[in-house]
N, C-alpha and C positions, 0 to 999 in steps of 0.2 A: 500273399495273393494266391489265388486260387490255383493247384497245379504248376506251378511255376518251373522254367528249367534252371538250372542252374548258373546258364550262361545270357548272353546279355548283350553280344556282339550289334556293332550296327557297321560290316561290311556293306557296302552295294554289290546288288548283284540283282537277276532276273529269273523271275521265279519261272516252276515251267507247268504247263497247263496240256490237257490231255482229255478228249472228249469221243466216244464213240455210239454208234445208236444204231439197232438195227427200224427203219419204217414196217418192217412189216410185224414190229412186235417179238424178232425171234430171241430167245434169251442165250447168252453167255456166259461159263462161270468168270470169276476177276484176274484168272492165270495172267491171259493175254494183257489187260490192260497194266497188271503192273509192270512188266517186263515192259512195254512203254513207254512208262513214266520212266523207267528205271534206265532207260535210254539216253533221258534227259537228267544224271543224276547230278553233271556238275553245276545245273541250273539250281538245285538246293543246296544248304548248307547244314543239311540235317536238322533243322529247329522247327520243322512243321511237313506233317505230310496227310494225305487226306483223299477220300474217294466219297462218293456219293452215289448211290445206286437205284434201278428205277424197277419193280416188278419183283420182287427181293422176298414178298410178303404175300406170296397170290391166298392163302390159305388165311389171310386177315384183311385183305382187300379192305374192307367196308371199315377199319378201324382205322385211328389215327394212333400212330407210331412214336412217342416218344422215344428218344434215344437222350440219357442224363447222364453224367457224370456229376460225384459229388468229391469234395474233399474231403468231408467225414459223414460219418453215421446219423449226426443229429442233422446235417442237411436231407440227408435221406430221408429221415422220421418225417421232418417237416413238409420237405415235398410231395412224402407218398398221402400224409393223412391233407395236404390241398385237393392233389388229385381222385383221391375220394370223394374229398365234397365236390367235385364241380363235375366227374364224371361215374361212369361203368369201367370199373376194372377190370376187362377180360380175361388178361392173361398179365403177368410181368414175369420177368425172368434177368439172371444177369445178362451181361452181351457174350457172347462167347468168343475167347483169345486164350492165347497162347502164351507161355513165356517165352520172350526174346530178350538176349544181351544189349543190343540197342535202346529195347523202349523201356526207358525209367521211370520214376518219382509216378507209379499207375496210380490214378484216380480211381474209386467204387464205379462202375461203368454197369449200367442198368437199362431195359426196356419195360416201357408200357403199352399195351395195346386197350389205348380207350375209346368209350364210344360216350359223345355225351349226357348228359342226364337231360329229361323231357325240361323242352326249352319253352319258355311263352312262346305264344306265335307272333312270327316276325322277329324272331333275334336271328341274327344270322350265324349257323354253327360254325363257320369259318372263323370269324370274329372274335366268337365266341373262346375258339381255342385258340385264336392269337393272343387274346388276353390275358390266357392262363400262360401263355410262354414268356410272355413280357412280365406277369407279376412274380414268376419263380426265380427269373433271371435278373430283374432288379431287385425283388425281395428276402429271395432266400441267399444268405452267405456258403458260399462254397458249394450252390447247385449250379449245374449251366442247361438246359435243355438244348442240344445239340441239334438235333432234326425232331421234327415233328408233322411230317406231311402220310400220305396214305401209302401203302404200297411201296416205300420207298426209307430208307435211310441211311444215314452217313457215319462214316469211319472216318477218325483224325485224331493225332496224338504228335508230341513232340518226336520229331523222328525223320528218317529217308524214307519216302511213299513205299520202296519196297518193303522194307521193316514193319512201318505201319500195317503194308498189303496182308504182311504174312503175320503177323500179330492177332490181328483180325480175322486170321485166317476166312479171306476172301474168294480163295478157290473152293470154296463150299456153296459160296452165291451166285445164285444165277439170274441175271437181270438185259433188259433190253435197250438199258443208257443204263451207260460207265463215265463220269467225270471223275479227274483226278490231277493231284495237285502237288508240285514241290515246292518246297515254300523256302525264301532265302529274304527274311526281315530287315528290312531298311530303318526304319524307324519307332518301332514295336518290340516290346521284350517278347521270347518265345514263351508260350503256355500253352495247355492242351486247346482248351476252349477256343484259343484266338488261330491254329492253325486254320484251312480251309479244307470242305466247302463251306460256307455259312449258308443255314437253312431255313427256312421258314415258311410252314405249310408243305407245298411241293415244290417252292421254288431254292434251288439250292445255285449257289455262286463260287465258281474259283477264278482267284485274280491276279492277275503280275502286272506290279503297276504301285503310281501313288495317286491316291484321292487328294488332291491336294485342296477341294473341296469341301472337304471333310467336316468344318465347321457349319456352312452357311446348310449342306445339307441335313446334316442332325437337328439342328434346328427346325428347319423346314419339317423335318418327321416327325419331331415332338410334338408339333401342335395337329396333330393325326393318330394321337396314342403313344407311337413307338417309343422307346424307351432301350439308347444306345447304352449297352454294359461291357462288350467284350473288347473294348480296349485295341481298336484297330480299325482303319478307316474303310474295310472294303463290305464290313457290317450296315453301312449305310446301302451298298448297293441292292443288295435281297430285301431288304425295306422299301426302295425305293420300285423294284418293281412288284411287289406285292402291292403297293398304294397304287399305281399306274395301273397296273395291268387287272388284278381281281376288285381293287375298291372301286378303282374311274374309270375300269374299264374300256381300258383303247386296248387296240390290237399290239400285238408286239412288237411290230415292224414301226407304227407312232411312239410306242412307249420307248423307242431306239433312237428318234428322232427330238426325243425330249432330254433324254440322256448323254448321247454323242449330237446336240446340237448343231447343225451348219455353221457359217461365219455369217455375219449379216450381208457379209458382199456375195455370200453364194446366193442367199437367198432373196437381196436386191435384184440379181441377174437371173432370175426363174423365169423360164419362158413359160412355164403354167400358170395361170394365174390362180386359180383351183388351189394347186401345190404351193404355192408363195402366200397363198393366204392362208392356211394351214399352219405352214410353216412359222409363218409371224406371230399366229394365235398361239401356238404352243412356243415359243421363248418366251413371248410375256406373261403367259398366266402360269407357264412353269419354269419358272427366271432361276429360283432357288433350288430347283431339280437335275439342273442340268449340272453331270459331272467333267470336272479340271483335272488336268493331270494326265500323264502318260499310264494306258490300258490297256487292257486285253482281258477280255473274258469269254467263259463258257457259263453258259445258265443252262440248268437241266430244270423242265417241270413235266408234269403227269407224262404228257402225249407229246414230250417233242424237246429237243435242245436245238441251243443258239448261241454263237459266238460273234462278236463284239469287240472292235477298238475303238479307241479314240478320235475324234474328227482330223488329227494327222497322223495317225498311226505310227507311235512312240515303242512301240511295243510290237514282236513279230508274231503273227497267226497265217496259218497255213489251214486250207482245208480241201478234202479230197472226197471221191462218193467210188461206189464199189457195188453193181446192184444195188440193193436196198440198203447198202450201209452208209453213213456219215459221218467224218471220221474230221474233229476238230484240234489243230494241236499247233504247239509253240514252233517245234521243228517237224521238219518233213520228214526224218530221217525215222521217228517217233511212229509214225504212221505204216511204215515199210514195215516194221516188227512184227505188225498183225496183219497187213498186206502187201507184198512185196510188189505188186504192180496194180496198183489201183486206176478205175477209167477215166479218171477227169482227178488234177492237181490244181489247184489255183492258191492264187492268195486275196483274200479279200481284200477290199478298198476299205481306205479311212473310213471311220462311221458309220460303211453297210452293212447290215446284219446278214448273217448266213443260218438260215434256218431250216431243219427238218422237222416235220412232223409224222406222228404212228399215222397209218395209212388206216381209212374207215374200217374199221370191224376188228383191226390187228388187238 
């Protein structure tokens, strides 16, 4: 299988999650956030680590960003002469890294900067390039397209998020949302492709937790295009708000509400009746969307990040704001590294979402 580590462990454990963002747009290079993550380092077991970056590509803006790893060369051949035919090949290049003692068994690790090729009117180029990601990813043997949104993309390899950080040598990037991720597999073998964020377009996801969902959801996405290949259940989430939020277009704050569901007795008990009808319409037409299982997540997209539990909160998130900053993470103490007295700490409640967005003009 594609990339694969060597080990195979299924300890439990709690993976650790790590999100920062400045509103007003200001960039940071990734010293600070790995040193972070790296805070939280007994939360991983070294089999996956990963960052996701926002603002990374001001000087390709208007393209969309592949980021592929291949296992050999004839995935490469294959996928480059696809993305020929379906797009403009501005630029490609390898990804640039580093050797480290840590990160092993390296996949060919590549970017493209495409723009699509002249669409009939009315195809949506969004779509468009979903479906190039979904046919390389199911079709091509030993290619993965890791990120693929604008402005934006992501770092992950079998490894400790520091390792990975400095692999990738991330202290060269400078971006305005940082997610990142240590990953400690419960039920998943480790491989490059499967650590986190999982990306798609500009929505990227890091998660600690089980989708114990995982079924009824894929399902539910298959008959919408997507096409599950990486082999681990939190691949349904960045699917799921890609269908939610860019296809069906709810806000965020409902596509949270479809997601982290109520109980029917909260929602019996609605003294709004506005909001309890809402609320009933979205379990029933989205019955098969709504995710099971103890969670926690940070979603990074274009103009904004969002974190995310469970409707009993299985899983611990902490978030804190600093001026314009917002700062989402598994421990508190994670947070002190890059601010050692921030204006406001809290801990979000079950199922509410905590959101920032870039402020107009940023």
């Amino acid at each position: 299988m594609l990339f694969r580590s060597k080990y195979n462990e299924r300890d439990r454990g709690a993976c650790g999650l790590f999100g920062w963002m400045s509103r007003k747009g200001r960039r940071q290079n990734g010293e600070g956030v790995i040193e972070a993550i790296a805070n939280m380092h007994e939360r991983g077991n070294g089999l996956g680590g990963g960052f996701a970056a926002y603002g990374i590509y001001p000087e390709w803006r208007d393209h969309y960003c592949f980021h592929v790893m291949y296992g050999n060369e004839e995935a490469k051949d294959r996928t480059e002469d696809l993305l020929g035919q379906r797009f403009e090949v501005a630029h490609q290049e390898e990804i640039p890294h580093q050797p480290h003692p840590a990160i092993t068994n390296e996949p060919l690790l590549w970017r493209y900067f495409l723009n699509s090729r002249s669409l009939a009117e009315g195809v949506d180029t969004q779509e468009y390039v979903v479906s190039a990601v979904m046919d390389i990813n199911a079709g091509i043997h030993e290619a993965c397209v890791f990120s693929s949104g604008k402005n934006m993309g992501a770092f992950k390899a079998v490894g400790y998020p520091e390792d990975v950080g400095k692999f990738f040598m991330l202290d060269q990037y400078e971006a305005y949302i940082w997610t990142a991720h240590a990953r400690f597999p419960t039920n998943s073998q480790a491989w490059w492709g499967g650590a986190h964020p999982f990306c798609l377009l500009d929505f990227s996801v890091v998660h600690n937790g089980e989708i114990s969902s995982y079924g009824i959801n894929r399902r539910y996405l298959e008959t919408f295009g997507y096409k599950c290949t990486l082999f681990t259940d939190t691949e349904v989430m960045v699917y799921l708000f890609d269908l939610l939020v860019r296809k069906h277009r709810l806000p965020l704050e409902v596509a949270c509400d479809v997601l982290a569901a109520p109980f029917w007795k909260d929602i019996d008990a609605e003294v709004d009746e506005e909001q309890k009808a809402l609320r009933t319409a979205l379990r029933q037409v989205y019955a098969s969307a709504m995710v099971n299982g103890p969670f926690a997540i940070i979603l990074g997209f274009g103009n904004g990040m969002l974190g995310l539990n469970d409707r009993i909160k299985l899983r611990p998130m902490v978030a804190a704001e600093n001026g314009d900053e917002l700062y989402i993470s598994s421990e508190e103490a994670a947070i002190h590294v890059l601010c050692a007295e921030p204006e406001r700490v809290w801990m979000p409640k079950a199922g509410q979402p905590v959101v920032g967005y870039l402020e107009d003009g940023a």
